[in-house]
N, C-alpha and C positions, 0 to 999 in steps of 0.2 A: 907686364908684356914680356914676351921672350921671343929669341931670334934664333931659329936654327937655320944649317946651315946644308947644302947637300946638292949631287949633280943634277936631280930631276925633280920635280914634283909633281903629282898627279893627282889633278881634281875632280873628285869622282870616281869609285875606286867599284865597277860592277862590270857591266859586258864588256866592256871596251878596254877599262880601265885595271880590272886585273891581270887582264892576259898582257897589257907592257907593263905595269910592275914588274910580272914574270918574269918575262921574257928578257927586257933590260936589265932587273939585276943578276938574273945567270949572266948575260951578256958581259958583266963588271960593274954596271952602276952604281951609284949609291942613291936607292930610289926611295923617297917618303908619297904617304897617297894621303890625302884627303878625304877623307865622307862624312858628308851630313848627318848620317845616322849611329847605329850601333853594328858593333860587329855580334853577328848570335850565331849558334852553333842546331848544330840537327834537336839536339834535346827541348829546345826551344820552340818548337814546333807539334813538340809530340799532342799536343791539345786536340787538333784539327777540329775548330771553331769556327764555325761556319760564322755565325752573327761577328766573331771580333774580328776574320780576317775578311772575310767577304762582304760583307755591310757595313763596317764601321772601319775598314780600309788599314788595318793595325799597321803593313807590311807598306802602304803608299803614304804621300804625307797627306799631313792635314788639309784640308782644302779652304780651312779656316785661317791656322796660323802659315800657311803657305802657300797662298792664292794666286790663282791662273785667270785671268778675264778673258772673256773674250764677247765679241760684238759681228756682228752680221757683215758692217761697213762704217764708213768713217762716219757718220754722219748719227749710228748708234751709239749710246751709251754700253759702255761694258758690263758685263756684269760677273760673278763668280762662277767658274763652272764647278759644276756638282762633285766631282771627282777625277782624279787623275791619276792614270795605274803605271807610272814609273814605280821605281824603288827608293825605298827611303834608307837602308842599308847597306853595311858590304854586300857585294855582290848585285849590289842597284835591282832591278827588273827581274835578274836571272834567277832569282829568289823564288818566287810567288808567281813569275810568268807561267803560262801553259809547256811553254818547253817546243815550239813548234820553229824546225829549224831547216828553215828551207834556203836552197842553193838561189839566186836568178839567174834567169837562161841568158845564153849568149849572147842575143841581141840585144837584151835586155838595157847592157852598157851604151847601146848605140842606138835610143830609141828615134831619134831626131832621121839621122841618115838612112836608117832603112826604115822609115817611116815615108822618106821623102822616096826612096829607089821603088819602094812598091805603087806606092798612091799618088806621089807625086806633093809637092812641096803645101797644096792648096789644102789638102787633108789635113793639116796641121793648124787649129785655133790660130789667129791672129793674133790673139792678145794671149799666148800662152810663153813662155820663157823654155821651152823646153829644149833639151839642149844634150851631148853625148857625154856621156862622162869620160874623162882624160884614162882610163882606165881599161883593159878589154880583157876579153876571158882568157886567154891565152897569158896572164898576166897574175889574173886574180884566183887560177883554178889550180895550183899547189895551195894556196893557202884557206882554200875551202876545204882542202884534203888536210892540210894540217890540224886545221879546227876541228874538224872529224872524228880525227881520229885522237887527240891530243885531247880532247873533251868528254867524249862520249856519243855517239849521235847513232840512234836505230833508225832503221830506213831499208826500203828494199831498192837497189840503184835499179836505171831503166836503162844507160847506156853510160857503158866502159869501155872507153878507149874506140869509141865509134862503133861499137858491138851494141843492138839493142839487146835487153832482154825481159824476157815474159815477169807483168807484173809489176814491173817498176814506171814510171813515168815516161813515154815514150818522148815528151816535148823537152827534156831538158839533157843541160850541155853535156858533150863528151867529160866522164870524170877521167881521173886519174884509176881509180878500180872502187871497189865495193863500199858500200858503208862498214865501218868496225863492226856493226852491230846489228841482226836482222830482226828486221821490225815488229813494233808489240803485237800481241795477243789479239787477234779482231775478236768484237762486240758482234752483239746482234742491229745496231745502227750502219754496223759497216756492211753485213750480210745483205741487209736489204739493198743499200746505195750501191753496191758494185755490182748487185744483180740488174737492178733496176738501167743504173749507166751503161752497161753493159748489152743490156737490148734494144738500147737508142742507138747504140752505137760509138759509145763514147770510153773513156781508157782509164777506168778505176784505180788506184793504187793507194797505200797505203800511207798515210801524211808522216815524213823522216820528225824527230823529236830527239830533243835532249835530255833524254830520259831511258834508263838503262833494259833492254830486254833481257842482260843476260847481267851476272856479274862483270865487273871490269875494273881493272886495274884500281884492284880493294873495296871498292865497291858492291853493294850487294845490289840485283836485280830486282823491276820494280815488281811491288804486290799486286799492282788494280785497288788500289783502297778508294782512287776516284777525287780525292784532294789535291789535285795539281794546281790549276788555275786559281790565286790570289794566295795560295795557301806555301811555306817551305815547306819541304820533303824531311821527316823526321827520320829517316832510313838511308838519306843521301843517294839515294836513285836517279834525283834529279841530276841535269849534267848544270848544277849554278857554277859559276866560278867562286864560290865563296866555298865549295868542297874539293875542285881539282886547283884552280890557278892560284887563288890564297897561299895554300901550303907549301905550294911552290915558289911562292915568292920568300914567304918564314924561311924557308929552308936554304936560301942563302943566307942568309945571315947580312944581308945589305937591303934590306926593307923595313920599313916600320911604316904604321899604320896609325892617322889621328882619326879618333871616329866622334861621332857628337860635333863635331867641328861647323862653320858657316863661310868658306871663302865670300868675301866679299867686293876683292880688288885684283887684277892684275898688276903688279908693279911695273913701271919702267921706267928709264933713265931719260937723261936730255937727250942722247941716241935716239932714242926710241926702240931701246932691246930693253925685252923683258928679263926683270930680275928677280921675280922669284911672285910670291903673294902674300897676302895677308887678309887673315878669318879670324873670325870668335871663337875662341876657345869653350869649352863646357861649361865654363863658370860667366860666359861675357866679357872675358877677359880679350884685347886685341894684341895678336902675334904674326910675325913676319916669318914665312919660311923664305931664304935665298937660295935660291938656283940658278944653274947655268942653260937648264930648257926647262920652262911651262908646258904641261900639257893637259888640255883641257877637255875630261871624257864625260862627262856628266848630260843629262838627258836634255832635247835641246833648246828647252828654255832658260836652265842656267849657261847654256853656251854660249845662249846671243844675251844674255844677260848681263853677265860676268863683261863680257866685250865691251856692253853698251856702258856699263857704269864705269867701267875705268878710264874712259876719257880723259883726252889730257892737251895741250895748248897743242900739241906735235899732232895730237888723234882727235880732233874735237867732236868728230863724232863716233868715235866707239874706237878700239882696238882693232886694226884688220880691216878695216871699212875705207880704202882708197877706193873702191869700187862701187861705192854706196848702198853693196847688196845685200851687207848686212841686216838678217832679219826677214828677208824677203824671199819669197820662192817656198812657203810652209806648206805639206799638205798632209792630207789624213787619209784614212782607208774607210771607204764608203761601206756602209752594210745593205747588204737586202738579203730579208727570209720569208721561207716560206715552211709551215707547221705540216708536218702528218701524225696522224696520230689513229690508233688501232683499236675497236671495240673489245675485242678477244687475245690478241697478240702480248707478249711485254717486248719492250726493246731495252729497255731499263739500260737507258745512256747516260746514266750517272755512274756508272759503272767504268774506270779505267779513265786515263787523262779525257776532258771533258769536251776538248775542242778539235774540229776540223781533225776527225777519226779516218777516216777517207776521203779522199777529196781527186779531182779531176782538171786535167789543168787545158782541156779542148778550148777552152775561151777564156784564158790568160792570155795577158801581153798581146803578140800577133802571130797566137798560134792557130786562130783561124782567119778566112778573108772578108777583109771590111770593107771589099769594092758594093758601092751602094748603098752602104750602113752613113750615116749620122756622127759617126764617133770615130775616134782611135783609140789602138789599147783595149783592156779587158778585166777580169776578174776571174780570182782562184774559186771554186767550187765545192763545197765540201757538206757531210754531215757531222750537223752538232747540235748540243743543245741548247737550249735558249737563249745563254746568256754567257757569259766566261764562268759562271760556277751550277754545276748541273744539279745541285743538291736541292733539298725540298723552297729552303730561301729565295735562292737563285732563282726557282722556275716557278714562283709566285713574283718575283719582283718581273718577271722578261716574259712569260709566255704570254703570248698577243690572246686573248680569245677568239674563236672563231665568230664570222655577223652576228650581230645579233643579241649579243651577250656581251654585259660588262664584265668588268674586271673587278666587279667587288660582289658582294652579295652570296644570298645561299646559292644560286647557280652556278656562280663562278666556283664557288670552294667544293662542291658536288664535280664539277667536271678537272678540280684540278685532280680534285682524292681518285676519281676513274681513270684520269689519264698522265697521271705522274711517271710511271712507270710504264706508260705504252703511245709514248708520243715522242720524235726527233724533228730537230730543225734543219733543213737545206739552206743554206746561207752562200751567197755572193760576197767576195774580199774584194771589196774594186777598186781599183786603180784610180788615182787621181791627178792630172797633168799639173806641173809649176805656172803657177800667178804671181808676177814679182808685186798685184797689190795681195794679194793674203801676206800675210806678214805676223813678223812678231815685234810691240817694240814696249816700251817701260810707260806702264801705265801712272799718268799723273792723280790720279786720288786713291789708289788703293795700295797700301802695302800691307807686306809681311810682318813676322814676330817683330825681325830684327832693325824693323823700320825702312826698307829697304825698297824701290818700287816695284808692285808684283809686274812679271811679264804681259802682256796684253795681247790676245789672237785677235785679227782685222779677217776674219774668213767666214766663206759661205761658198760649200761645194756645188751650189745649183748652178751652173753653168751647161749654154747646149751641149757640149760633150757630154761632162759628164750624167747629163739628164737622159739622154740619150742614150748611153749607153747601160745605166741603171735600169730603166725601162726594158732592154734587151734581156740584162742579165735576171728580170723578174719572170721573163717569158718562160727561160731556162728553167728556172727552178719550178715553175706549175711543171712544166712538165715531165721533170725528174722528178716531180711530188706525188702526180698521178701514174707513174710507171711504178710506185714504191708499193701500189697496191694498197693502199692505206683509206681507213673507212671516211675521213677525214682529211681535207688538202686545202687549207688557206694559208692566205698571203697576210705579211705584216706590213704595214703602214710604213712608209719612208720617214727619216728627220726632216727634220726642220732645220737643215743648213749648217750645225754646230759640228765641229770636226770628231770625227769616228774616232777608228783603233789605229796604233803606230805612228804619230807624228813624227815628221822629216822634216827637213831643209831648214834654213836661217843662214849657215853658216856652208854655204855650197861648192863645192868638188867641180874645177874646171881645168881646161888647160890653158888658158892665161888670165892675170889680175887685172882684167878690164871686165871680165864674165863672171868670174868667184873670187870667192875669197882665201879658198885655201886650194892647193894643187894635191895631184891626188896621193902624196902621206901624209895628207891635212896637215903641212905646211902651211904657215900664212905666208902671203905672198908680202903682205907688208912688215913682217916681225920673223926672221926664220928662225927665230930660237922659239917660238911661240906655237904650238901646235892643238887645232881642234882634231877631233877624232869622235865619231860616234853619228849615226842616222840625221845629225843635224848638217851632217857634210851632206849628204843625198840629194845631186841635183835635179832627178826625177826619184818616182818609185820604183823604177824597174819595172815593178809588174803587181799585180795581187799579194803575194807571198809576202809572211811576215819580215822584218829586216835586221834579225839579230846574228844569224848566222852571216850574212854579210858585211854587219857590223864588226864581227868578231875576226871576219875573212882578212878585214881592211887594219884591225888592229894589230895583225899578227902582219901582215902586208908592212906597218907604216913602223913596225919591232924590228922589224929586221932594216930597213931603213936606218933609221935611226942609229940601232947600234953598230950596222957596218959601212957606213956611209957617214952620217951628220957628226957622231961623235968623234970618227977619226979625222975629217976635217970639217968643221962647222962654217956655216954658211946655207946657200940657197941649194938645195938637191935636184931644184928644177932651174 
């Protein structure tokens, strides 16, 4: 057993967690990070193996020795879900992610109050938790501009400084000025959907990504090789933080890095301030780091995890949990698609990052009106391919057949061989409002490697909202399907209630400890030296849009915090 000793520790060391490394040890700190995994380098990737990283999940954990359950309702048994696409390395998710690095719109923070100012307070679910975040754009939109540019991110902006301009997304916030970077290369997937959106009447633009269109700061610009999503970047084009924030961190010389590691406790005193943690080492070995702030970045089931097992006579039920919300408020991002696909045409959208190539943001959030509608809220819109990996694998495991036709047999392998190359999907990202019963909590019969118990999901998105609005967003997409000119237009089958892409909330972002559990520099309200940080703060979705660049907004937000604030005098910052 060994004990070190140091002012910070940080558990989980990828979106979140490398940028305050960073950022706090430039700041002066003497910062150590935690991760689960290994640290690897671009060489490591040069394979681009479909089967190892995209089907057998190389770059996610095991789903065996590191199991996630989940169950419909209490009253179900759990069971393992099949896969789960956090990161299992430095640089967590940002690794192997698609790279898809979107701002939310200004309202976005205030979904609860100008939900209630347009619609009136009845619009809003009864049994829905949804709630403003302590947070507003005017607040948060320097440090979307810093991650921006501080990363990498191509995009075509739509509105600077209250200037719209042609091309860019007309629905989102006043920036600070341009993206670094002008957006990639359009496909022939993007060709069709912006023509097609564009004669409905709707405002195409190109989806911003953390991925490089041009060289940038030592980096070379990407190729189109079409290995983004589950796969690292062997050329470093991707914007991970495991190629800009890492080095940055090395480069003080006040960072060090345990990798292979298993936090397994938060420590605390008779106070009840946290003093540091203790994980397995590589070998099994159990080791104490001490600190004078914890903070906790890791994806958000080790979030509400870590919390829940370190209980203690002071915290009987979890760390942070005076409010009892620990856990509660989980949600996912709903899919619906719809296939086109061309007898004569190629579109060959395996070609270039694979996901949400164009997309359209008329019915995100409440950027159209839902006087009369069923629902509140919305869904991002976009063209992609089948699945998160667009390669030959991928669009045999995800392309729905059209009626009529199975998914197995000589018909099926006959229309995949005709239309591998001349078929894209329309997909709805949809939004899905806070249920303080979805939840996360420590499942009693199954655990991990380490013996430890797996986290447990209590969720099932079928709710009238969001049925409702699903149903809407399916209407949409036939009919961008059939504007796409395409000889071929069907619809895919909905799930069956198991949570989608981007999981949020457990550990939620309020302004005061009777509603969340952390304030918003994911501060715990009950520990202030104790700090969660990452998409398990999110007390709604915001909107459709994935949540890393927000993620990363909020980490650079709760850096500068931290170091010009809590460290010069420690205590509560709210």
């Amino acid at each position: 057993m060994t004990t070190r000793k140091t002012d910070i520790v940080i558990v989980g060391v990828g979106a979140a967690g490398a940028i305050l490394a960073a950022e706090l040890a430039k700041a002066g700190a003497n910062v150590i990070g935690i991760e689960r995994g290994p640290r690897l380098t671009n060489e490591d990737f040069a394979g681009r193996d479909e089967l190892r990283y995209f089907e057998r999940l190389d770059l996610r954990p095991d789903p065996i020795t590191q199991p996630i359950t989940w169950r419909p309702n209490d009253k179900a048994r759990a069971v393992p879900m099949k896969q789960v696409d956090y990161g299992n390395q430095a640089g967590g998710g940002t690794v192997h992610y698609g790279a898809l690095s979107w701002r939310m719109h200004e309202t976005d923070f205030k979904p609860r109050s100008t939900t209630i100012a347009r619609y009136g307070e009845k619009a809003i679910p009864e049994d829905s938790a949804l709630i403003d975040w302590p947070v507003d754009w005017a607040e948060i939109e320097p440090f979307y501009d810093q991650a921006e540019y501080d990363l990498g991110i191509s995009g075509q902006a739509g509105n600077v400084k209250g200037q719209k301009l042609a091309g860019g997304n007309p629905f989102e916030g006043s920036r600070s000025r341009k993206y670094p970077l002008p957006p990639l290369q359009k496909g022939q997937a993007d060709e069709l959907f912006e023509t097609a959106a564009q004669k409905l009447g709707y405002h195409p633009f190109p989806s911003p990504r953390a991925i490089l269109s041009h060289d940038y700061k030592g980096r070379i610009a990407c190729s189109n090789c079409g290995f983004c999503q589950a796969f690292g970047c062997p050329f470093g084009s991707k914007s991970s933080t495991l190629v800009n924030k890492l080095p940055e961190a090395d480069a003080t010389g006040r960072f060090s890095l345990i990798t292979n590691a298993m936090v397994y406790r938060v420590d605390t005193d008779n106070s009840g301030k946290a003093t540091g943690v203790s994980y397995y080492g590589p070998d099994g070995s159990e080791n104490t780091i001490e600190a004078d702030v914890v903070i906790l970045t890791t994806y958000i089931y080790d979030n509400v995890r870590l919390l829940m097992l370190s209980k203690t006579e002071r915290h009987p039920d979890g760390l942070a949990n005076s409010s009892g919300l620990l856990g509660r408020g989980y949600m996912a991002h709903i899919g619906a698609r719809t296939f086109v696909a061309y007898d004569k045409r190629y579109v060959n959208v395996f070609m270039g990052p694979s996901n949400q190539k164009h997309s359209l943001d008329d019915f995100n959030a409440d950027n159209f009106d839902h006087s009369g509608l069923d629902f509140i809220r919305g869904a991002q819109i976009s063209v992609s391919c089948a699945a998160l990996d667009a390669g030959p694998i991928g669009a045999t495991q995800a392309i729905t057949p059209p009626p009529g036709m199975h998914n197995w047999g000589a018909a099926y392998r006959d229309f995949l061989s005709q239309y591998f190359a001349r078929y894209a999907a329309v997909i709805a990202q949809t939004e899905n409002l806070p249920y303080l019963d979805q939840r996360i909590d420590l499942d009693p019969n199954v655990k991990d490697k380490y013996g430890l118990p797996a986290p447990r999901v209590t969720y099932d998105w079928r709710r009238p909202n969001e049925i409702a609005r699903i149903h809407f967003m399916q209407k949409k997409l036939q009919e961008i399907g059939a504007a796409m000119g395409a000889d071929k237009v069907w619809e895919s089958p909905l799930g069956q209630g198991s949570p989608g892409g981007h999981h949020q909330g457990g550990t939620r972002m309020g302004s005061n400890p009777k509603d969340s559990v952390v304030n918003k520099y994911g501060q715990t309200w009950d520990i202030p030296n104790l700090f969660v940080i990452g998409s398990s703060t999110f007390p709604s979705m915001g909107s459709g849009f994935n949540p890393t660049l927000t993620i990363q907004a909020l980490a650079y937000l709760s850096a500068d915090a931290i170091a010009n604030k809590y460290l010069k005098n420690p205590g509560r910052l709210i």
